[in-house]
N, C-alpha and C positions, 0 to 999 in steps of 0.2 A: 385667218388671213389666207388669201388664195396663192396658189404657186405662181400665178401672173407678177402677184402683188411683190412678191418676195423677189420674185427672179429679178422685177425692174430695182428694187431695192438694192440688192446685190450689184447688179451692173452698174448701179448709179454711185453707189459707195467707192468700187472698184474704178471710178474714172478719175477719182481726186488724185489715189497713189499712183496712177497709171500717167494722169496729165503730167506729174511730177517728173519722172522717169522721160517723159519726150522730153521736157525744157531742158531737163540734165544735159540730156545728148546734142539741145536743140542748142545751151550756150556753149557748151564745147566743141561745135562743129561747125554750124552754121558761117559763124565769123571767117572760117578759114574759106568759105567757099565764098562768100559774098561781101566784099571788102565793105559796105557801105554797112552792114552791122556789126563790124569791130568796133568796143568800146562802148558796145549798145547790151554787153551780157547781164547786167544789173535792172536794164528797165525789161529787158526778156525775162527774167528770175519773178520780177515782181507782179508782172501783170501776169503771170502765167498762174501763181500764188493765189489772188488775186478770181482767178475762176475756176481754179481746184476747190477754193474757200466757198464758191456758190456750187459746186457740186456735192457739199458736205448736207444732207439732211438729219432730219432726226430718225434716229433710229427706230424698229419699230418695237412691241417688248416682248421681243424675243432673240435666241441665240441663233446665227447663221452660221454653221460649218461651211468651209472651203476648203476644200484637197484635203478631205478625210480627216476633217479636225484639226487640221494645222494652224490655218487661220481662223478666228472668230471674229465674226462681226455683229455687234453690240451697241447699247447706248455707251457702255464704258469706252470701247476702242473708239466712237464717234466722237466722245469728250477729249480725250487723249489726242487722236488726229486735230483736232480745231487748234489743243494745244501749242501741238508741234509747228502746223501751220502759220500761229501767229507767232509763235516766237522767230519763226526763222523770216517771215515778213521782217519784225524788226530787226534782225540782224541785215539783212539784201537796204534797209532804209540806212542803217549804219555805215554799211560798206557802200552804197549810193554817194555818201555824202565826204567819207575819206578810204580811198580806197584801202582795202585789207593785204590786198597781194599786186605784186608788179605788174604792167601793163602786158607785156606777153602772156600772165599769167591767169588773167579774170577769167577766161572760160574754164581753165581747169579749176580755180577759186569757186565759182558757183555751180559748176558740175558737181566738185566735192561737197560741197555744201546740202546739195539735194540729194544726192544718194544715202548722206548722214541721216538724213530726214527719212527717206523712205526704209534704211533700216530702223530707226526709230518707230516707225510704224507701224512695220512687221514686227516687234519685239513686242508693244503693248498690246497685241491681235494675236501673238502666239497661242496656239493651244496644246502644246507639250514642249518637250524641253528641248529637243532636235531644233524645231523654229523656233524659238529662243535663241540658241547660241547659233546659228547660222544667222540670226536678223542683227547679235550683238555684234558679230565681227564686222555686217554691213554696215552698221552704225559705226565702229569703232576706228576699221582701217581708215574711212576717210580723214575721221579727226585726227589721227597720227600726223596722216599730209599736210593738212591745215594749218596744224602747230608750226609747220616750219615751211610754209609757203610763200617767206617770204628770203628763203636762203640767208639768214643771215646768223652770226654766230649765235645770239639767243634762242631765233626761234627755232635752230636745227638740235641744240641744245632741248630745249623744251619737247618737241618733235621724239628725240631721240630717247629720253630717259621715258617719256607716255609710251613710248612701242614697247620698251623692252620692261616695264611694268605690267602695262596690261597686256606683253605675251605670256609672263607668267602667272597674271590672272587667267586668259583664256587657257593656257598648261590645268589648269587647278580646275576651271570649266569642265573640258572634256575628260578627263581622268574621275572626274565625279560622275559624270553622265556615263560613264563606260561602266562604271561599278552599277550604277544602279540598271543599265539595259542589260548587267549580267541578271539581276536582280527580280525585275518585272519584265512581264512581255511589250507591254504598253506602259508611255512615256508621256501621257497627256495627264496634264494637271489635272483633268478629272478623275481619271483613274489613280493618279498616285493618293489621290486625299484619301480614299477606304482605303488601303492597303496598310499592310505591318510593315513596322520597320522597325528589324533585325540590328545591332550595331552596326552592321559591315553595311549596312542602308543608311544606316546614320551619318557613316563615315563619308558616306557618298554625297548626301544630303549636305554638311559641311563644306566639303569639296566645291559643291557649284553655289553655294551662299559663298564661301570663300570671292570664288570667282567676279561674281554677282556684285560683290562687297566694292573691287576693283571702281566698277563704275558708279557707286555711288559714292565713293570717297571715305566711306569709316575709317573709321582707325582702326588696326593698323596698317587699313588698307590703301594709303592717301597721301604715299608719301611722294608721289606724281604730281598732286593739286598745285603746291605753291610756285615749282619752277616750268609747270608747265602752263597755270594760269599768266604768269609775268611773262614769259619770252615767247608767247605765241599773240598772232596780230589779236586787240584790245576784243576787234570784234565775232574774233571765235572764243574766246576767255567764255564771254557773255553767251555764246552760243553754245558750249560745254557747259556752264554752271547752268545755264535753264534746261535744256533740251536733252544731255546727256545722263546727266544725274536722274532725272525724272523717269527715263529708260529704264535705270538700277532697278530703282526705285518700285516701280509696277512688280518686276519680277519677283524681287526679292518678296514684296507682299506676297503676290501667290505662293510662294515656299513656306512660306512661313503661316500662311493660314492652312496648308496642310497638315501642323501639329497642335496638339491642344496640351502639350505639356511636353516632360521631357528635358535633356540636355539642350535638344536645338534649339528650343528657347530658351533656355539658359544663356545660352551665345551668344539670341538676338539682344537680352535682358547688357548681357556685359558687352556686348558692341555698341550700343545707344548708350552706355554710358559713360562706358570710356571714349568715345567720342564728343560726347557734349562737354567733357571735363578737359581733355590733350587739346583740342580744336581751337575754344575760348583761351587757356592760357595760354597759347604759342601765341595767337594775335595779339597778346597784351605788347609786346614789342614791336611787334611791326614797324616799319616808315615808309616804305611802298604802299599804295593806295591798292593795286592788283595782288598784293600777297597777302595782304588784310583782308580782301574781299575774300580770297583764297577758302583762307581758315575759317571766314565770316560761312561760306559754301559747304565748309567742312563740319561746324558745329550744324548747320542745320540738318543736314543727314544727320544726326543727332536727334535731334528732335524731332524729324522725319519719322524715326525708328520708334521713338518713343511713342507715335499714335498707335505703332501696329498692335499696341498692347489693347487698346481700345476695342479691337472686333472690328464687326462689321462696320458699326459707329465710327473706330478710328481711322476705317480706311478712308467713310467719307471725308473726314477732317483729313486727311494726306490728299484729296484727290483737292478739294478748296486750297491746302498751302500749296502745293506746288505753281497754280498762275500766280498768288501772293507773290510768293518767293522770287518767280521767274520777273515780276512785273521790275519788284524795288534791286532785283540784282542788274538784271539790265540793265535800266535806267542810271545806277551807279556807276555802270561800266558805260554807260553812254557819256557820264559826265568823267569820267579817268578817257575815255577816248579826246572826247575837246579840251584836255587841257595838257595829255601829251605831247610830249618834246622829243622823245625816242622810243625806243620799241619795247623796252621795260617799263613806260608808262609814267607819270606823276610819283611823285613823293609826295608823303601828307603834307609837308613846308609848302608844294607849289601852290595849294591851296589858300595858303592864306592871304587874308584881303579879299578875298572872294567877294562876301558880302555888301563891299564897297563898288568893286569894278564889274561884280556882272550879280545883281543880288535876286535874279530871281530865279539864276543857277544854282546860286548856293542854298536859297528854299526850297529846291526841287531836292538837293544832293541831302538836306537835312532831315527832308520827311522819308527819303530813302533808307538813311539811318538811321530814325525811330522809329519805321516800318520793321526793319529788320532788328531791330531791339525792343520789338514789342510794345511799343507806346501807344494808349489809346489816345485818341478815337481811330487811328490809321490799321489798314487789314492784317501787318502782320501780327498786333495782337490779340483778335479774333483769329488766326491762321494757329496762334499757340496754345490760346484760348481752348478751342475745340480740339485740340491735339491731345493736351494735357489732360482735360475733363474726362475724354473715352477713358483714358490709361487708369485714370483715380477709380472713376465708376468701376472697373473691372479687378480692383484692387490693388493696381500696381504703384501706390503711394511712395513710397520710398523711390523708384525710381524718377518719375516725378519731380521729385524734392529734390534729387539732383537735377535736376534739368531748367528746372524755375532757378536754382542758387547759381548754377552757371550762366542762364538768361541774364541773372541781373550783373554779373562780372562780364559783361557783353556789351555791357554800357559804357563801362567806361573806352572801349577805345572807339566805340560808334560816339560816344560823345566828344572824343577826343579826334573825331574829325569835323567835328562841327563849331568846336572851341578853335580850333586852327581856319576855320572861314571866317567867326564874327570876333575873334578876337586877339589875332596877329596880323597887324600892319600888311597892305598891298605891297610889293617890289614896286621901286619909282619907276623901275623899267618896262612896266606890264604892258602889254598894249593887246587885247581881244581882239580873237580872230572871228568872223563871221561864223557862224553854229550850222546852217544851213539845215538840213533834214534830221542832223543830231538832236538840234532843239529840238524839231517836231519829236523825236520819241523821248525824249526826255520830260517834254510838257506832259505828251498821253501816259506814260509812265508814271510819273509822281499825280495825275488824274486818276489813271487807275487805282492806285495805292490810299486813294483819300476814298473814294468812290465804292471801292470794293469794302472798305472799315466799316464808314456812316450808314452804306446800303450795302450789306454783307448778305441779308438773306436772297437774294435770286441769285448770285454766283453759289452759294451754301446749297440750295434748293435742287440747282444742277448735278453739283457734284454727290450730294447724297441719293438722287434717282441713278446715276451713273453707276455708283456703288453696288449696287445692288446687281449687277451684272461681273464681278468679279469672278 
């Protein structure tokens, strides 16, 4: 390929995160200067989304350094970015249609929104571990704000207890990184993969999986997820469970294909399991719809964990679950958004009668949760399917076997939200509110979710070429 070819490649990749960064600035500012686009920061976010999402091409198959290795540009980072892109489309369609934060607030709302995005971006493009944790905090601080952007006691609550968690996730970050930059001269995930490690490497090594752990929710790293999924607005919950976790998620893989044996996977071995085990039985009580979803978010970092035993194989099954996962969590959280009453969300009880007063809500909210309980024919059980098989093939059966016997105690309380739609009485008092744009992601959501099962090989096809640039 020629350096023509490349250079326009780069430039043109470079305009998607770049477009991002002008709207950031263009919703939080603009307004103040031109009174006739206040209240207009949600159709600027989207359309702006919108033609960053046409600046997105296919990568070429090769690896692009930027600023000495820091960033890479990739089919994988290209896969990732489209990610990210659609998920936060459908969060700007959610918050379009009820807003997330108060009317003074919408430009700082979808400012913070996109800068979350574009460290998101820089974090699955990282190529050593300096931009890693520099692109986590970019991703991280905004979501702090978000959580409680709406001032009120939950969500500064929820706000409040995610800062001072994940500051001592990021404490745990750079304390690890520090050990290990005493360690090697160079900090890119290339180089660390030939290198020894010494315990006190190990220890380090630890240290930023620790950290790492933070935003993918393991146990016992998660104890953030439940009060900060309820008391922060419905449609950043949604935009944390898809967009943020998936962030970990990358990272944590590249740490962790740097060892082929060893304590450190030992760790990964009992974090994937002790998560899929703590995550499912805490949901068994639940009655909040967002704190069910919560631990629902929590097990599957769970089982997340449990592809990486798979290889290269499992990574591409982690790259196909994560839009699975992103698709039937949102959509969930789109349906606890239309049917909240307050800023903690639905109870399972609101729910009931569903299937009388709005039933083809509660068929969307059903295939959500046997998506996410793995029922075929619907993707999330192809998404566990191919998770599960890497691990077996590679020999990690026992693990596994915990992870299928927790799936199936996953059922019951995903069923027992769909027992409280078609089979507890409506309130005589219901009366349906219009759905407005809510609908629309709730329809393409539980679409995608049938779509991506029945027709699972050309999302499967992608993510496993993507893979291959890890």
């Amino acid at each position: 390929m020629s350096p023509e070819t490349i250079t326009s490649y780069a430039a043109s990749a470079l305009s998607g995160p770049l477009l991002l960064v002008l709207a950031a600035f263009a919703c939080l500012l603009l307004p103040l200067f031109v009174k006739a686009l206040r209240g207009t920061q949600g159709l600027i976010a989207l359309g702006a989304l919108v033609v960053a999402l046409l600046f997105l091409r296919r990568a070429p198959s090769l690896e692009l350094n930027l600023f000495h290795g820091a960033l890479l540009l990739t089919p994988l980072s290209a896969y990732l970015w489209a990610f990210a892109m659609g998920a936060l489309a459908l969060v700007v369609l959610l918050s379009l249609s009820r807003p997330a934060a108060p009317e003074d607030s919408q430009g700082e709302y979808y400012f913070l929104l996109f800068m979350a995005t574009i460290g998101f971006m820089a974090l699955v493009a990282a190529g050593d571990l300096f931009t890693a944790f520099i692109a986590l905090e970019l991703l991280s601080l905004p979501v702090y704000a978000l959580a409680g952007i709406r001032r009120s006691k939950p969500g500064l609550e929820a706000s409040y207890k995610y800062f001072m968690l994940g500051a001592f996730g990021s404490g745990l970050t750079v304390m690890g990184i520090a050990i290990l930059n005493a360690l090697y001269p160079e900090l890119s995930f290339a180089a660390l993969k030939g290198a020894s490690a010494p315990a006190l490497a190990q220890a380090g090594f630890l240290l930023v999986i620790s950290g790492f752990a933070f935003k993918t929710a393991l146990v016992p790293f998660h104890m953030w997820v439940p009060d900060a999924y309820e008391g922060a607005p419905t449609q950043v919950s949604a935009f944390m469970a898809a967009a943020v976790k998936a962030g970990g998620v990358v990272v944590l893989w590249r740490l962790f294909s740097l060892f082929e044996g060893g304590p450190v996977l030992e760790v990964f071995w009992w974090l994937a399991a002790i998560t899929a085990v703590t995550a499912n039985l805490m949901a068994l009580g639940q009655t909040s719809l967002k704190r069910l979803l919560a631990y629902s978010s929590v097990a599957h970092a769970g089982y997340i964990a449990v592809a990486f035993f798979g290889g290269a194989r499992g990574f591409g099954a982690v790259l196909y679950y994560l839009p699975v996962y992103a698709m039937a969590t949102i959509g969930a959280f789109a349906v606890a958004l239309a049917l909240e009453k307050d800023e903690k969300g639905p109870k399972l009880d609101d729910l009931a009668g569903l299937s009388k007063t709005r039933p083809w809500l509660a068929a969307a909210m059903a295939a959500f949760m046997f998506s996410l309980a793995g029922v075929p024919p619907l993707a999330g059980f192809f998404a566990k399917f191919y998770a599960f098989a890497g691990a077996v093939n590679s020999g990690y059966t026992g693990l596994v076997v915990i992870a299928i016997i927790m799936s199936a105690v996953s059922m019951y309380y995903y069923l027992k939200v769909t027992v409280v739609m078609y089979m507890k009485p409506a309130p005589a008092d219901q009366h349906p509110e219009p759905l407005g744009l809510t609908g629309l992601v709730i329809f393409l959501m539980a679409l995608g979710v049938i779509l991506a099962g029945v027709l699972s090989r050309p999302l499967l096809t992608l993510a496993i070429e993507a893979s291959r640039w890890f």
